[in-house]
N, C-alpha and C positions, 0 to 999 in steps of 0.2 A: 854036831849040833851045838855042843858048850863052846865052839870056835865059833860057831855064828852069831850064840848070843851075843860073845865079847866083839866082835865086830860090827854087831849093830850097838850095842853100849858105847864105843867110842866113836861113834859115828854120832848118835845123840850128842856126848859130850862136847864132840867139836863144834858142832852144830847150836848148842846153848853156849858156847864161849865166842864163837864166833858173834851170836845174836847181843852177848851183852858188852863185847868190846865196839858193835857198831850203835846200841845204844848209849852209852858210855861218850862214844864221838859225837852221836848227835846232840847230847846236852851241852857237851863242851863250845860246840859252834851256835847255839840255840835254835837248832832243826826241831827240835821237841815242841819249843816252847816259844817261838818270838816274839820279841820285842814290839809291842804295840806301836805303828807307824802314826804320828801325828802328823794328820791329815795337812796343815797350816804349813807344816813346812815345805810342803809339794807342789804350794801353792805358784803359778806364773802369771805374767804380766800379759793381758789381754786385751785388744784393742776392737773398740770399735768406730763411725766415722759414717761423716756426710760430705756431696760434695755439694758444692751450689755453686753456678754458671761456670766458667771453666776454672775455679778454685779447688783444686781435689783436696778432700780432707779439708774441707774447710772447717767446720767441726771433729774433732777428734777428741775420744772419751780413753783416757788408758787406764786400768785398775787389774786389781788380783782378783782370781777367781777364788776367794776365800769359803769354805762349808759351810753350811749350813750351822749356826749353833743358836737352837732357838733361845737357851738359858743366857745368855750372853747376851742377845741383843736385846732380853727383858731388861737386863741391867740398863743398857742404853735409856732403854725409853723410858721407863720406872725412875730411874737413879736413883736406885734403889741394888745396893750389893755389896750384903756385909758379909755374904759367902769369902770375898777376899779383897776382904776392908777398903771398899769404895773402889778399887783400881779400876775396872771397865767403865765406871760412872763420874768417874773422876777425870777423865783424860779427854781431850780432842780426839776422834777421829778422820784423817783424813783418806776418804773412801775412792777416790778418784783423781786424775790428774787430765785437766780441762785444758787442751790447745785449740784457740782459736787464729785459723787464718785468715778473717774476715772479720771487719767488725759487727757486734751486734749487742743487743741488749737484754738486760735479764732483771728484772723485778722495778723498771725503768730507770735501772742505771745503765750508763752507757759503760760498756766492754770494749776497749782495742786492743789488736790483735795482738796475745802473747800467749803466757801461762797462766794457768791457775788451779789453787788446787780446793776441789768440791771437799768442806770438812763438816764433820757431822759433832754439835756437840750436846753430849747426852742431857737429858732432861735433871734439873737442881732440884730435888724434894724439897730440901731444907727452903730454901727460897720460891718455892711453889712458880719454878722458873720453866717454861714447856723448852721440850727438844729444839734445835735451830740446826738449820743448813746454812752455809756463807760460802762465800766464793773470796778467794785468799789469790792475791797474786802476788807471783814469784818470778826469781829470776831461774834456772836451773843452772847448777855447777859447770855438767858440760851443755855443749849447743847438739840440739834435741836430744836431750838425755831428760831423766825423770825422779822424781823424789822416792818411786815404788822402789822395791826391792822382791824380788821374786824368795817367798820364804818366809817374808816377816810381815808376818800378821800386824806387828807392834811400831810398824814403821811411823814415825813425826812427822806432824807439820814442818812443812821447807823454813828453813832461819831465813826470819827477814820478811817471813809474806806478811801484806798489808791486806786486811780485810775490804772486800768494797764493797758488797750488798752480802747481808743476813735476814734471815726469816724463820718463824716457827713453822715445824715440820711436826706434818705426823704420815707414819707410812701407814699404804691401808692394808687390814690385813685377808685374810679369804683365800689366795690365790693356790693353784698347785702348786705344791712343795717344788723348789729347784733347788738342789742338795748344791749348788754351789752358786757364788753370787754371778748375775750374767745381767747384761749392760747390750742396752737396743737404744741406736742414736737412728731415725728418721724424720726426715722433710718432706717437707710439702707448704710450696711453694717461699719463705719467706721464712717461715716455721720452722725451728728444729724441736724436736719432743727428744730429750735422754729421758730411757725410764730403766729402771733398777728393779731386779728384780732379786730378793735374796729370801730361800724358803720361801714361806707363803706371804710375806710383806712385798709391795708394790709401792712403787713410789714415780713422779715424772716430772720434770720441769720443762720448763720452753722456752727457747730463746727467741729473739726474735732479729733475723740479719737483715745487715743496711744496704 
């Protein structure tokens, strides 16, 4: 009987040493506890597209499926964020990369067929200035390549793009949350509608092909 105890005694022991040498590993690998994934950098490059008469992709919209962060695009539209001294309200964003194979028009300027890239720049408190969209055209480095980068939320305006049509923007807001941003290019008949849809903000513009 006192040989059984010790037999179950070291059978416990082994049993708590073996538990705390595999907890012991998993801190060391951060099995316990990981490391919080930022979503942003998971982010890839998504495309969407029209075709009109036998042009395929005559419209084509490329952008990052970026999350959801509503705090973030308050700053946008507010410019307003001293959370981290102006950075999000201070900067261009350029949210899209616009190829056209067709010419067309957008806020009656005329568009020939190339690049451009759709930039969002947040709204100026200090100068009671509202949000604006413009249409930037560029050349791109390689031939059909793009200025996105899959990963970086913080990606620039392309060197060298020349603005051709700006306007004040507001998006609207209401809509069902889409926890990532998601981009709808359709036609009908002459008409391309891109609309943007990122969380519950909505937004659309329209071009119009020659």
């Amino acid at each position: 009987m006192f040989k059984n105890k010790l037999t179950s005694l070291a059978l416990s022991l082994i049993f708590l040493f073996a538990l705390a040498v595999a907890t012991a590993s998993a801190q060391d690998t951060g099995q316990m506890n990981p490391a919080p994934v930022d979503k942003r950098k998971l982010t890839t490059i998504q495309t969407a597209a029209a075709d009109y008469g036998t042009t395929k992709d005559a419209v084509q919209v490329r952008y990052l499926n970026l999350p959801w962060g509503e705090a973030t695009f308050g700053y946008i539209e507010t410019g307003l964020d001293p959370r981290n001294k102006g950075y999000y309200s201070g900067r261009a964003w350029p949210i899209a990369h616009l190829r056209l194979n067709v010419p067309a028009t957008w806020e009656g300027k005329k568009l020939a067929p190339g690049d451009y890239a759709i930039v969002i720049t947040p709204r100026d408190a200090k100068a009671n200035k509202d949000m604006t969209i413009a249409l930037e055209s560029f050349t791109p480095t390689d031939a059909g390549g793009t200025f996105l980068k899959a990963g970086d939320v913080f990606v620039e305006t392309p060197k060298g793009a020349t603005v051709v049509a700006a306007k004040t923007v507001k998006f609207d807001k209401g809509a069902p949350v889409a926890p990532q941003v998601e981009v709808w290019v359709g036609k009908s008949g002459k008409k391309v509608d891109i609309k943007f849809h990122y969380g519950d903000r909505t937004h659309t513009e329209r071009l119009k092909l020659a």
